[in-house]
Rosetta silent file (secondary structure, phi, psi, omega in degrees, C-alpha in Angstrom):
SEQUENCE: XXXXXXXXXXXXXXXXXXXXXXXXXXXXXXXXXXXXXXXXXXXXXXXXXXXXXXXXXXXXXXXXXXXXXXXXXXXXXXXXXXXXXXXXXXXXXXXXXXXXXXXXXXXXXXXXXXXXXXXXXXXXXXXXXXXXXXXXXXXXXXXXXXXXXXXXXXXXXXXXXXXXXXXXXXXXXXXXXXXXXXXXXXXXXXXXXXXXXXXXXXXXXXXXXXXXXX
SCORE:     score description
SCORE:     0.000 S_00000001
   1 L     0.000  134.618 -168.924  -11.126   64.506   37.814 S_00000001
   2 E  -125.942  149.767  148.268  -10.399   62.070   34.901 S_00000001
   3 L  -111.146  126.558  177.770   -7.020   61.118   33.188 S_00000001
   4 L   -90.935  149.298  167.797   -6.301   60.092   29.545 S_00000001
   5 E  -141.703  116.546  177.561   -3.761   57.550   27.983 S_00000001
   6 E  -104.964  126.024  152.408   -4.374   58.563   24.188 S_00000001
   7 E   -98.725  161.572 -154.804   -2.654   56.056   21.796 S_00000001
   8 L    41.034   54.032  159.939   -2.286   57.229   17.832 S_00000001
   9 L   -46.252  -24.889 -168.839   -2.256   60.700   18.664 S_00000001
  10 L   -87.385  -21.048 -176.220   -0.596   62.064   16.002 S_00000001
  11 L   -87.880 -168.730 -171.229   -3.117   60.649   13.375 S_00000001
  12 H   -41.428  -72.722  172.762   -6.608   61.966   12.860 S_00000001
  13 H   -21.635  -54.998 -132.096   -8.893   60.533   15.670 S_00000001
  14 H   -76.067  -35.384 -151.453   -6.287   60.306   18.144 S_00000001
  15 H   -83.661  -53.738 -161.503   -5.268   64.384   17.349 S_00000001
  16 H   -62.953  -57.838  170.617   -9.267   65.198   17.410 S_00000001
  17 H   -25.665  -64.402 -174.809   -8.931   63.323   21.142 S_00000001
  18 H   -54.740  -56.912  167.646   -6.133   65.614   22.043 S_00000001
  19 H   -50.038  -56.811 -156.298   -8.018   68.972   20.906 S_00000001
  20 H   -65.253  -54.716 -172.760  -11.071   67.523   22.766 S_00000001
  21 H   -53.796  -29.970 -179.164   -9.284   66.542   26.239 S_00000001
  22 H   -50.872  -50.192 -145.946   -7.578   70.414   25.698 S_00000001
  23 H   -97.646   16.277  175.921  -10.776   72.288   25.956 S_00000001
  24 L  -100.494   95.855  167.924  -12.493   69.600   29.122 S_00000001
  25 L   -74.712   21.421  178.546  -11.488   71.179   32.177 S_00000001
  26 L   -94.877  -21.660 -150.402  -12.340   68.195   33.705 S_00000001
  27 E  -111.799  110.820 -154.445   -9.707   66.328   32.221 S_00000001
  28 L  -131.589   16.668  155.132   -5.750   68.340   33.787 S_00000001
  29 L   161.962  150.006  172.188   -3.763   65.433   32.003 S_00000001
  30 L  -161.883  165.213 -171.531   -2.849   62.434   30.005 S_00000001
  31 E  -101.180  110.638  130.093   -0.027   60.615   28.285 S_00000001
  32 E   -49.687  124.982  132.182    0.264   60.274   24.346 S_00000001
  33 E  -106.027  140.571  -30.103    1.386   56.967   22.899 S_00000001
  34 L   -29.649  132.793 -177.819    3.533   56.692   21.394 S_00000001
  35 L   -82.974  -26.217  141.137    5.509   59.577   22.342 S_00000001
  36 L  -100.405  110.722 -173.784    7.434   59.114   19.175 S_00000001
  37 H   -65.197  -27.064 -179.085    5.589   58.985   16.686 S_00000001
  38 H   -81.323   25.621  150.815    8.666   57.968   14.398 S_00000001
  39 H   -91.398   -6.102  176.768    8.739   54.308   16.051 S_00000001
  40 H  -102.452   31.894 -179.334    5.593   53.510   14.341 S_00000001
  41 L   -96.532 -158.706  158.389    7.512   54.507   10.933 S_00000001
  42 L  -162.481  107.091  177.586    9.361   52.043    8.655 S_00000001
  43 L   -61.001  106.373  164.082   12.048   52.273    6.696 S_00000001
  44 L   -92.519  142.384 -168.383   12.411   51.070    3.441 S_00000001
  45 L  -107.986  108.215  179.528   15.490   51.530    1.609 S_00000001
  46 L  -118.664  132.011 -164.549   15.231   51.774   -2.562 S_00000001
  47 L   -97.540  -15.975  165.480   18.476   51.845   -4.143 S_00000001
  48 L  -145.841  119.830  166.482   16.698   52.584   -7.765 S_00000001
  49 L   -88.658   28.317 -172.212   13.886   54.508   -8.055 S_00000001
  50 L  -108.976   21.096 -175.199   13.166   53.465  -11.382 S_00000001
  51 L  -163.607  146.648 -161.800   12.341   49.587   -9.621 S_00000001
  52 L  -143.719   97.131  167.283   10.440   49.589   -6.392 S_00000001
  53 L   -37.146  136.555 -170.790   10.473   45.890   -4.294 S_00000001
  54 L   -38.959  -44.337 -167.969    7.614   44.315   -3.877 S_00000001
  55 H   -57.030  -52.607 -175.030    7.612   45.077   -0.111 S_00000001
  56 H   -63.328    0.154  178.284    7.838   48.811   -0.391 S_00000001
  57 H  -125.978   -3.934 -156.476    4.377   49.036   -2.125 S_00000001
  58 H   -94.260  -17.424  151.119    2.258   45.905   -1.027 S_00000001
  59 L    76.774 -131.561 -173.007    1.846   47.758    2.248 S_00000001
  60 L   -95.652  153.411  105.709    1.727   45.694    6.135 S_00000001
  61 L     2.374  146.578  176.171    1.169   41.644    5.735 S_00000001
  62 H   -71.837  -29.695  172.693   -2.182   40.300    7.297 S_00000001
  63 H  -100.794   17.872  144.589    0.256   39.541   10.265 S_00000001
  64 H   -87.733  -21.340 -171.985    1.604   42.579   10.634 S_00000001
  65 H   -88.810  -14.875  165.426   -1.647   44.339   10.276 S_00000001
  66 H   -77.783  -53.304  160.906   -3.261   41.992   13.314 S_00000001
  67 H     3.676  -68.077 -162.493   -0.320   42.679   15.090 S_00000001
  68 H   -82.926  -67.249  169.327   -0.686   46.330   14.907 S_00000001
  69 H   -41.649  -29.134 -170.546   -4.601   46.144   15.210 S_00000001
  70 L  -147.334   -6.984  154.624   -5.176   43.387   17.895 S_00000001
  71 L  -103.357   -3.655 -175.261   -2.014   42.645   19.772 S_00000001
  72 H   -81.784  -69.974  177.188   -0.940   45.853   20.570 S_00000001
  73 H   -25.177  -38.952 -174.890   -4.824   46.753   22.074 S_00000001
  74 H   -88.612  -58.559  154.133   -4.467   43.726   23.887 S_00000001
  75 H   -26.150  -31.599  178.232   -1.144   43.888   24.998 S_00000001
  76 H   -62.686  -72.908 -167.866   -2.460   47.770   26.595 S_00000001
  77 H   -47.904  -34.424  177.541   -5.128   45.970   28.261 S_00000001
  78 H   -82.542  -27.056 -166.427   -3.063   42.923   30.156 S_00000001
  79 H   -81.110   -7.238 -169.498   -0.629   45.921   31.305 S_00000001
  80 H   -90.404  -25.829 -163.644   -3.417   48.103   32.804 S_00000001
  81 H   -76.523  -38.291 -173.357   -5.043   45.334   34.095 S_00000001
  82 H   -70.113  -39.688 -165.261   -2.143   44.203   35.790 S_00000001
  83 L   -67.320    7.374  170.601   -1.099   47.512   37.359 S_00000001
  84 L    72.473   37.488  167.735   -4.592   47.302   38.957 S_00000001
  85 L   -53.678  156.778  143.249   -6.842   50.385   36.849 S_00000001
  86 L    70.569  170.052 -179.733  -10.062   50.877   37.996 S_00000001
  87 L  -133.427  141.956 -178.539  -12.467   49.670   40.779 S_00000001
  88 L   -69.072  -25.832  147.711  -15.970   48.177   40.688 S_00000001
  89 L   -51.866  -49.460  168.092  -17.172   51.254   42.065 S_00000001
  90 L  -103.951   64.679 -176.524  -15.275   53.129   39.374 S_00000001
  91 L   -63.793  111.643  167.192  -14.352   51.035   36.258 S_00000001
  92 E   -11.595   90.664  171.953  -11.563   51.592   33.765 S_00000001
  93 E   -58.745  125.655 -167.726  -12.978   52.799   30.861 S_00000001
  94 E  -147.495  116.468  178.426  -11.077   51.514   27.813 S_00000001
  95 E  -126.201  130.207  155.753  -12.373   52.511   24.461 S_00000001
  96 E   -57.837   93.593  146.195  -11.746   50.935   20.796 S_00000001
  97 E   -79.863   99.438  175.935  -12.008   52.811   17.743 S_00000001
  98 L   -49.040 -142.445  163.861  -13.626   50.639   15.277 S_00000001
  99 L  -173.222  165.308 -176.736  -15.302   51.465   11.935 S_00000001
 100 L   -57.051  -34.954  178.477  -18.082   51.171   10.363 S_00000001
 101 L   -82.267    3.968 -173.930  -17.104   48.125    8.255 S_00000001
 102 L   -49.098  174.920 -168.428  -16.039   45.842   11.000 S_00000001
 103 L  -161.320   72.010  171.824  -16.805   42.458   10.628 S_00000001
 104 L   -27.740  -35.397 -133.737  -16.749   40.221   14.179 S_00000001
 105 L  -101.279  -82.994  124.513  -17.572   37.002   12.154 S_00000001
 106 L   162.284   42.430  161.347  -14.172   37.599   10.212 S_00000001
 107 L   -85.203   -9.781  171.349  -15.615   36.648    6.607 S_00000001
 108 L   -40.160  149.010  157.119  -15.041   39.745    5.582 S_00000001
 109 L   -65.972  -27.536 -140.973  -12.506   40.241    2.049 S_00000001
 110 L  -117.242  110.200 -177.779  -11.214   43.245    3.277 S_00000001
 111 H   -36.761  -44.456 -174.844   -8.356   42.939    5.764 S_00000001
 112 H   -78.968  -27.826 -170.102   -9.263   46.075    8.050 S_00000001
 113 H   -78.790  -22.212  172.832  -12.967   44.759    8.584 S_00000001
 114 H   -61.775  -49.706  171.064  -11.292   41.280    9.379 S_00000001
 115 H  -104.533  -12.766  155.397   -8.971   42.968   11.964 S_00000001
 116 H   -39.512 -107.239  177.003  -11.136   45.448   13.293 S_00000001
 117 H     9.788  -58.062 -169.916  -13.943   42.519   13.858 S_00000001
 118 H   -63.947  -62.769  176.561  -10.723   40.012   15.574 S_00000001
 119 H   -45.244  -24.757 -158.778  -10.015   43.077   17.619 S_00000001
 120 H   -85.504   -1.892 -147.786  -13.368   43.866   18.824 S_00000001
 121 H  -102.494  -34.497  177.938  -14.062   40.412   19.874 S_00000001
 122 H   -83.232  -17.645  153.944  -10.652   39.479   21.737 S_00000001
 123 H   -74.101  -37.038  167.643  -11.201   42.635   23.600 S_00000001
 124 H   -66.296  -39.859  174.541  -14.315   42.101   24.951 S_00000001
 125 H   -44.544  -51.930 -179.699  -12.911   38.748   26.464 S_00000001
 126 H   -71.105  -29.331  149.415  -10.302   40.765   27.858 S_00000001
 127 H   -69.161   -3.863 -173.366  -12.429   43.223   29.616 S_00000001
 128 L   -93.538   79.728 -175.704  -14.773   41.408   30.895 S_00000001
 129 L  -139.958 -176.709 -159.099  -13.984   42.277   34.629 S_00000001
 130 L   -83.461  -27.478 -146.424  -15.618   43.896   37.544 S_00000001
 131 L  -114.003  -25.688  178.964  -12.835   46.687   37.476 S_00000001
 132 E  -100.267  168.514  173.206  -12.859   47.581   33.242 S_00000001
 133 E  -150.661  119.852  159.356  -15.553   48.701   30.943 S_00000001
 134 E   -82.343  137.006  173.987  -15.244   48.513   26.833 S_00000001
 135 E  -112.917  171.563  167.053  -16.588   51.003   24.987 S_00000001
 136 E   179.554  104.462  172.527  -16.283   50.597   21.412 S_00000001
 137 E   -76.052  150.674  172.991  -17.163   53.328   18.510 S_00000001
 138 L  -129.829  104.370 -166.028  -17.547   52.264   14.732 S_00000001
 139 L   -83.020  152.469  138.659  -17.407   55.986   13.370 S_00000001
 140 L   -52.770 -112.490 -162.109  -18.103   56.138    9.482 S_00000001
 141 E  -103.109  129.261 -161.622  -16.362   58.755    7.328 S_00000001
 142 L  -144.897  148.021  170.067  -13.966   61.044    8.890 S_00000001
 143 L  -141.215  179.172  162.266  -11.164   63.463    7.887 S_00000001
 144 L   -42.207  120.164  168.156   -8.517   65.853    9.288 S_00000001
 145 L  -114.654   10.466  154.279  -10.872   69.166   10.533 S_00000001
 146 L  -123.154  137.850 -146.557   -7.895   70.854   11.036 S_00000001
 147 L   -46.858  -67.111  165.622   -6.324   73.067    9.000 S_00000001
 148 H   -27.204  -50.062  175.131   -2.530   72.178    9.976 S_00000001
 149 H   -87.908    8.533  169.938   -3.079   68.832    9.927 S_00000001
 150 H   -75.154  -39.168  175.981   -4.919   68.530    6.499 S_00000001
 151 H   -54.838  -54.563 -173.924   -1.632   70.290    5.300 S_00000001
 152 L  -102.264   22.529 -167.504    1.005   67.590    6.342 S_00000001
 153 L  -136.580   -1.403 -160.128   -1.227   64.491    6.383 S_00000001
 154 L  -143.219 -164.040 -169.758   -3.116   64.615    3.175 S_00000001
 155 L  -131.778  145.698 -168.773   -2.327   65.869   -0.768 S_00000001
 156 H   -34.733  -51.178  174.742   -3.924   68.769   -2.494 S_00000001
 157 H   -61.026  -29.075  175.802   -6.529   66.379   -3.923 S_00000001
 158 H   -60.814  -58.246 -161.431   -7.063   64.674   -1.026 S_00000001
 159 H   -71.771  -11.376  166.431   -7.807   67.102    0.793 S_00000001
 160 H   -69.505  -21.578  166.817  -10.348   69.131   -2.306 S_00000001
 161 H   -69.517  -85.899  173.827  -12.113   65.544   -2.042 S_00000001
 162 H   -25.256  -48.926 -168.230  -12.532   65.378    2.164 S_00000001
 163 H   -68.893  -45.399 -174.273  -13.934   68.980    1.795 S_00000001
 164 H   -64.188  -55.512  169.471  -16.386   67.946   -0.673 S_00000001
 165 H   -80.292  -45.139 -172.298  -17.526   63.944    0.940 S_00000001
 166 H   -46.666  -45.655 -162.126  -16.572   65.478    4.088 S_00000001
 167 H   -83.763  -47.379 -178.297  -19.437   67.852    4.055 S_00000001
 168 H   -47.253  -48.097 -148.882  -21.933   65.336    2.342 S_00000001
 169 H   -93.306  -68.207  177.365  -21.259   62.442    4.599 S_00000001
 170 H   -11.000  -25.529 -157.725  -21.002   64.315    8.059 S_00000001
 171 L  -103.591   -3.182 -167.245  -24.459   65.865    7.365 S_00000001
 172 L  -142.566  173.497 -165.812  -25.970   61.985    7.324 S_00000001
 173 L   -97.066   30.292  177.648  -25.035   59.167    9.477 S_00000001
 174 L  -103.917   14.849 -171.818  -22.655   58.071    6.772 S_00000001
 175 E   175.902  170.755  175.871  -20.114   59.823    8.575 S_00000001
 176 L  -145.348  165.247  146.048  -19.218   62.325   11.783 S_00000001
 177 L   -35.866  113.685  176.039  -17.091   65.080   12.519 S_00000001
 178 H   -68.387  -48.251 -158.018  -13.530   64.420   14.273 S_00000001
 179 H   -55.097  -62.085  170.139  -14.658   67.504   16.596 S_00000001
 180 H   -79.468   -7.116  150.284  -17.406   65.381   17.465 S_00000001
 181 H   -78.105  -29.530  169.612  -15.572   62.031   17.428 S_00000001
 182 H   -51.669  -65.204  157.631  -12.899   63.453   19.386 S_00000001
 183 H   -21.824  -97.190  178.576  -15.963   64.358   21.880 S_00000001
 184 H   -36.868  -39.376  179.082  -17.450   61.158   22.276 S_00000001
 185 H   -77.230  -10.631  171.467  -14.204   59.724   22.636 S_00000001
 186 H  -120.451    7.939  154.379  -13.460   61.469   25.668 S_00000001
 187 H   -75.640  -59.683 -171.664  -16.919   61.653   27.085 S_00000001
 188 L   -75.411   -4.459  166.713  -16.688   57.953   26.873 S_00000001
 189 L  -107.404   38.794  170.978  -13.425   57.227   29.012 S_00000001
 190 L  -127.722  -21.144  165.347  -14.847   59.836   31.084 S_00000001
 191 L   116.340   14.385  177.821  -17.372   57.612   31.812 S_00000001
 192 L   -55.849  -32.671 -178.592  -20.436   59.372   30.097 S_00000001
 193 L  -132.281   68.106 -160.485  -21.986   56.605   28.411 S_00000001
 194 L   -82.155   -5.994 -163.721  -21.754   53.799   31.055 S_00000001
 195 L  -112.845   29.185 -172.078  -25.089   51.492   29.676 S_00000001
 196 L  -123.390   67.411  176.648  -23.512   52.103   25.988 S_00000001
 197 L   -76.103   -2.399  177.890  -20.761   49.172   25.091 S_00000001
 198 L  -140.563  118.404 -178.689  -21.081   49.503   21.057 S_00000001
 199 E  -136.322  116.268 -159.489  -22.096   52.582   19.326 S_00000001
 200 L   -76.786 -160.901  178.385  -22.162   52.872   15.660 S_00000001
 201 L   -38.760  -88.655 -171.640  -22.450   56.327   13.293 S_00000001
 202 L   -19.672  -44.054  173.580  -25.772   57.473   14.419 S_00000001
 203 H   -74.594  -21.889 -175.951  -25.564   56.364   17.967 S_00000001
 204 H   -98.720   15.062  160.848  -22.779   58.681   18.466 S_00000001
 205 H   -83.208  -42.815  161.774  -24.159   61.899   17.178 S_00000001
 206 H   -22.775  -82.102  165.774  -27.080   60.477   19.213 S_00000001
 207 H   -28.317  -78.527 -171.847  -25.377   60.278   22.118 S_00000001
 208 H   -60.841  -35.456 -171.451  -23.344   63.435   22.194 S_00000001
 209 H   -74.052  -46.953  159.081  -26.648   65.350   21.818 S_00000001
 210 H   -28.539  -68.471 -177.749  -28.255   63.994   24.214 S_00000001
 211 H   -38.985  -31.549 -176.087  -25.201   64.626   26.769 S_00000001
 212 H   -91.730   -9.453  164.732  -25.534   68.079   25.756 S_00000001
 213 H   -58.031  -26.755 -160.204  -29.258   68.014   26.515 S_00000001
 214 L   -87.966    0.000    0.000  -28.388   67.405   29.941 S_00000001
């Protein structure tokens, strides 16, 4: 019997997680986080919308986006640790979703491969116990696979674009399914992949067939 703690549910991955843990009758419960999804909004207030402050377009700060990216994950991780998850017979599975562009070294230009990469690296420190296990996917290219949520999450074009790269990329290791990242993500905190700590596109289409080989 296994139990989930899904954080970002409401966005793509995290919602493909949620569909996946539905149909695993292995899995008979887990906690979203947030549970309100409006605390991770932010309000800006524009008093003319013909002038727009810098702030309201320039989008988070490098130290709000490490923040978001690498102190919250870490912050998860000292509270589970403390409340005493897992056993060396059974370790706490705790999995990162990366991306393809991370960039450990942190030389990167581009601010998400900079805080992925920061994230991936200050987590393995932090996990490196008897009683946890890191997992850590770097999916490519991914979109909403469901219908509802293509509808409130994306823009006509957007989403005539996903269907089109969506199909392209999905079909090559440039990219996966959320049906099958949602999979993999809950095969791996199920404990499914225990000799696997990093697994890039390829490996996880890899992966899940195998599992299904078995």
């Amino acid at each position: 019997m296994s139990k989930l703690i899904i954080t970002g549910a409401t966005g793509t991955a995290g919602f493909a997680v949620h569909l996946a843990a539905l149909a695993d009758p292995s899995i008979p419960s887990w906690a979203d986080l947030p549970s309100n999804a409006s605390e991770k909004s932010r309000m800006i207030i524009v008093k003319d919308f013909t002038q727009y402050p810098e702030d309201s377009i320039s989008g988070f700060s490098e130290e709000e986006y490490m923040k978001i990216h690498v102190d919250f994950p870490l912050a998860a991780v000292e509270a589970l640790k403390k409340s005493g998850v897992g056993s060396a017979e059974k370790p706490f599975n705790f999995l990162y979703l990366s991306g393809q562009g991370s960039d450990p070294s942190q030389k990167s230009m581009f601010m998400y491969s900079r805080g992925k990469g920061r994230a991936e690296t200050e987590l393995t420190k932090a996990l490196d116990t008897p009683t946890t296990k890191l997992l850590i996917p770097r999916p490519g290219y991914f979109f909403p696979a469901h219908a509802g949520q293509r509808q409130h999450q994306q823009s006509s074009i957007g989403r005539s674009i996903d269907t089109i790269l969506g199909s392209l990329f999905t079909n090559t290791n440039m990219g996966v399914s959320t049906e099958a990242l949602g999979s993999f993500l809950v095969e791996g905190a199920k404990g499914s992949f225990p000799n696997v700590s990093l697994a890039d596109n390829a490996q996880i289409k890899q992966l899940l067939k195998n599992l299904q080989k078995q």
